[in-house]
FITOR-634685 format. One record per residue (C-alpha): residue in one letter; x, y, z; chain. Coordinates in steps of 0.25 Angstrom, whole numbers, plus 2048, in hexadecimal, padded with zeros to 3 digits. Example, Ala and Ser with C-alpha at 12.3 -4.5 7.8 and 13.67 -1.06 7.14 Angstrom:
residu | px | py | pz | chaine
A | 831 | 7EE | 81F | A
S | 837 | 7FC | 81D | A
This chain:
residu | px | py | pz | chaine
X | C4D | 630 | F86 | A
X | C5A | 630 | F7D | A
X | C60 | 625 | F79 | A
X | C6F | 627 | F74 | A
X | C77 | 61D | F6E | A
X | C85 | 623 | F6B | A
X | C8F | 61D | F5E | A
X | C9E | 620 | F5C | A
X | CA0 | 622 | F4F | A
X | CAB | 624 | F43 | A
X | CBA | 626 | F46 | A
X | CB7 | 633 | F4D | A
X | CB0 | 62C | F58 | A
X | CA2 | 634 | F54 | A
X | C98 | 632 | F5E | A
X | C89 | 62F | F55 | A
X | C7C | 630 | F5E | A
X | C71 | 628 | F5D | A
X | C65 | 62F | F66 | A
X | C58 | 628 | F68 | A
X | C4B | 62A | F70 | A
X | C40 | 623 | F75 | A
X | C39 | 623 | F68 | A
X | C43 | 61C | F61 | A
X | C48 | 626 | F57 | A
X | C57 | 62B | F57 | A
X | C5E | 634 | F52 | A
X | C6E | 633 | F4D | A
X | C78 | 63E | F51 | A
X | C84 | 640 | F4B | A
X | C85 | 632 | F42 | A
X | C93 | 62E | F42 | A
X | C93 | 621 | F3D | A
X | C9D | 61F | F34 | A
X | C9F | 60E | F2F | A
X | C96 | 605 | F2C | A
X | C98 | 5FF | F3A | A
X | C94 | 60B | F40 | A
X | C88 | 60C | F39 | A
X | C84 | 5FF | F3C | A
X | C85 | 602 | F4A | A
X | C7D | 60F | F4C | A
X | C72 | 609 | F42 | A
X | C71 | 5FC | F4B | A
X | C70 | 603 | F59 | A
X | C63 | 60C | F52 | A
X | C5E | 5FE | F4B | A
X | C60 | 5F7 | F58 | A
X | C59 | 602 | F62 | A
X | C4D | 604 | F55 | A
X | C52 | 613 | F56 | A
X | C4D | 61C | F4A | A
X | C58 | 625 | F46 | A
X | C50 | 633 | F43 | A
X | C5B | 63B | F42 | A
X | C69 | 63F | F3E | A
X | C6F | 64A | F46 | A
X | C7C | 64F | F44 | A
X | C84 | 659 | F4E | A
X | C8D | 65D | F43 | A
X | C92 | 657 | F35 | A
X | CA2 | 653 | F39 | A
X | CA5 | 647 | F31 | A
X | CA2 | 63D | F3D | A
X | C97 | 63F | F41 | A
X | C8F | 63F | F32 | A
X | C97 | 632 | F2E | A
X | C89 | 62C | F31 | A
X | C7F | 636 | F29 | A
X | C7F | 62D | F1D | A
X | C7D | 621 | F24 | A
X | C70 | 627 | F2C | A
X | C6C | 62D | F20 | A
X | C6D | 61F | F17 | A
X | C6A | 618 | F23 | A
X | C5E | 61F | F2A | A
X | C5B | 62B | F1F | A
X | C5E | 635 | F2A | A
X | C67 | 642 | F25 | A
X | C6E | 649 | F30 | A
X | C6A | 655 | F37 | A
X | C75 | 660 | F3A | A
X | C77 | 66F | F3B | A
X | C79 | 677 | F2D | A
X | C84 | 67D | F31 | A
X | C8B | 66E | F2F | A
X | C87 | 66B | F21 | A
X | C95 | 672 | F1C | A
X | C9D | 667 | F26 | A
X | C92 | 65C | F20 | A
X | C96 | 65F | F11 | A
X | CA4 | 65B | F14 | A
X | CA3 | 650 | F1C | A
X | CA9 | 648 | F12 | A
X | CB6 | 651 | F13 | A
X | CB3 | 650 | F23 | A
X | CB6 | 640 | F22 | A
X | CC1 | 641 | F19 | A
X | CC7 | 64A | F21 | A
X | CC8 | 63F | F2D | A
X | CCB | 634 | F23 | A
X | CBC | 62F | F22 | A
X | CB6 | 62B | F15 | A
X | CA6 | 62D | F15 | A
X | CA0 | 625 | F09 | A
X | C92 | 62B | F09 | A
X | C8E | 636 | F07 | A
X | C87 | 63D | F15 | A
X | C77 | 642 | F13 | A
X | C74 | 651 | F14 | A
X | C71 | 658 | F20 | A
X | C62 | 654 | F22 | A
X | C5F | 65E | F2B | A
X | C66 | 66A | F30 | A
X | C64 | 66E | F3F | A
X | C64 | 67B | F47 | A
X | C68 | 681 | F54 | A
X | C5B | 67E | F5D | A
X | C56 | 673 | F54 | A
X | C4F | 66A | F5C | A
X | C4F | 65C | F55 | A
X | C48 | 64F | F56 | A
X | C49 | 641 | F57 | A
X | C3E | 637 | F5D | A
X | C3A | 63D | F6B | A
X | C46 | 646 | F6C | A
X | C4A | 655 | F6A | A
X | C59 | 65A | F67 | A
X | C5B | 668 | F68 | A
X | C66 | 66C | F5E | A
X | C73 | 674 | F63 | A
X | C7C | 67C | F59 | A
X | C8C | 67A | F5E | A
X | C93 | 67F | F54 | A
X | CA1 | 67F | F54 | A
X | CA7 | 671 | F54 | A
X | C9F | 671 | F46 | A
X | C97 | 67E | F3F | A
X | C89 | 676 | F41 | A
X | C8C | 66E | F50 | A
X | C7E | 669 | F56 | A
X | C7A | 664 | F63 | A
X | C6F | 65D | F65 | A
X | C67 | 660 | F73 | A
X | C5D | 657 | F7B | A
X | C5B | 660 | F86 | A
X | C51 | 655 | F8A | A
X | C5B | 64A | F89 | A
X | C66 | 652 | F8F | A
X | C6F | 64D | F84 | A
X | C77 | 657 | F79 | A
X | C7C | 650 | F6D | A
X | C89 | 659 | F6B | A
X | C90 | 655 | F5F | A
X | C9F | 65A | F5F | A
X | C9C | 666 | F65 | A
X | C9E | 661 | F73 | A
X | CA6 | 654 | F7A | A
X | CA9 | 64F | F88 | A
X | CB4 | 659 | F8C | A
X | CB7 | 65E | F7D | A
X | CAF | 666 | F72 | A
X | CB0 | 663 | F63 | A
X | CBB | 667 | F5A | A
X | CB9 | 674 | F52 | A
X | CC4 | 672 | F49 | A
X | CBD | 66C | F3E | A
X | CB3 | 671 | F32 | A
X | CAB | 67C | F38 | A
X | CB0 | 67C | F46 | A
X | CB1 | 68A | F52 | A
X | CB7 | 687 | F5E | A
X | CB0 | 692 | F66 | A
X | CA3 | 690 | F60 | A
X | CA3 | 682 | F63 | A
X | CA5 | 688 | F71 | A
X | C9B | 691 | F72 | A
X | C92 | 688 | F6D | A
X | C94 | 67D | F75 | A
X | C93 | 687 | F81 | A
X | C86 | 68D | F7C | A
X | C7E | 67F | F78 | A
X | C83 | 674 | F7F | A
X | C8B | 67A | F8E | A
X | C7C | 680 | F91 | A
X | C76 | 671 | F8F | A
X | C72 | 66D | F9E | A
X | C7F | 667 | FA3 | A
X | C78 | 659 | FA3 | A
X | C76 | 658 | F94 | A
X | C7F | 64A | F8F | A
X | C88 | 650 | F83 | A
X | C8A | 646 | F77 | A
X | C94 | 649 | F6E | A
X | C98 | 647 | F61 | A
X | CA6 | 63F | F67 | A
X | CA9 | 639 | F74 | A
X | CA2 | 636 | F80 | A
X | C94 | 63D | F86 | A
X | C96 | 64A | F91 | A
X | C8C | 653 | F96 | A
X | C8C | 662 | F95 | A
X | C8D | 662 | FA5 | A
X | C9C | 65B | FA4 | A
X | CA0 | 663 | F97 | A
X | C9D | 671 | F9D | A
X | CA6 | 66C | FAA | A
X | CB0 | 665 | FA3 | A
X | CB2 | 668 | F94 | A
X | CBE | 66F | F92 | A
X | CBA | 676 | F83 | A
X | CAE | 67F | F88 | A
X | CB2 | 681 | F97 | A
């Protein structure tokens, strides 16, 4: 059984994922943290719950959700995982944060592993199947437990909105397609947690979401 502990990270309100099982291992999606007081906070609730961070997966390579790779990687020696297809958006991320007004000090590990379409990655007990979405991004994943009944989304989908695809790499109508080929044929009971904003289900966006219906 999952255990999902949800942060808010960095000025873009970033959600960071701590997911744990039974066994005590974790893995972190999309590390956000961006101060010294937000590490502080996501290193304390894995301190606190004895958790064994395994893993660092990354839906994408935005600016805000890697302003935590070095941490993890100086912290925990755990480099993220991502799609190839992001490594061009990850060479810049220091231009990404100047951009926005950010300053990153340190300099972000390389890419540890890259992963595919169909991938089926591991952490303690559990088994993620890995969705390319393309689109708000040139390497969007998803990360599938259809055990779980949970999709880890990224900015590809929100509660009533879709991501933007006006920024390095983005395709409107890919995006689209993409989010009606791998996450609208989920079961419609599948929870959606996204990369901003609050939890939906597949169900309530295929009734209700405005972008793809």
């Amino acid at each position: 059984m999952l255990t999902i502990k949800t942060f808010i990270f960095n000025p873009f309100q970033e959600n960071t994922y701590v997911v744990s099982d039974e066994s005590g291992a974790c893995v972190v999606i999309d590390p956000g943290c961006s101060s010294d007081r937000e590490n502080s906070d996501i290193s304390a609730y894995i301190e606190e719950n004895k958790l064994k961070p395994e893993k660092v997966w990354c839906t994408h390579l935005h600016v805000d959700h890697v302003l935590g790779n070095a941490f993890f990687y100086e912290k925990y020696g755990l480099k993220p995982e991502a799609h190839f297809n992001e490594q061009d958006l990850y060479n810049m991320v220091k231009g990404q944060a100047q951009m926005f007004g950010l300053v990153m000090n340190t300099e972000p590990p390389s890419i540890g592993n890259y992963l595919n379409e169909g991938d089926l990655i591991r952490f303690g007990n559990t088994t993620f199947k890995v969705l390319l979405v393309p689109g708000h991004s040139p390497g969007g994943l998803c990360f599938y437990s259809e055990k779980d009944r949970v999709v880890f989304a990224g900015d590809c989908l929100f509660s009533g909105s879709i991501g933007r695809t006006d920024l390095w790499g983005g395709d409107h109508d890919l995006l689209i397609s993409r989010i009606k080929s791998e996450l609208l044929t989920l079961p419609d009971e599948t929870v959606v947690y996204s990369g901003h904003g609050p939890m939906t289900t597949i169900g309530e966006e295929k009734e209700d979401n405005p972008f793809i219906n």
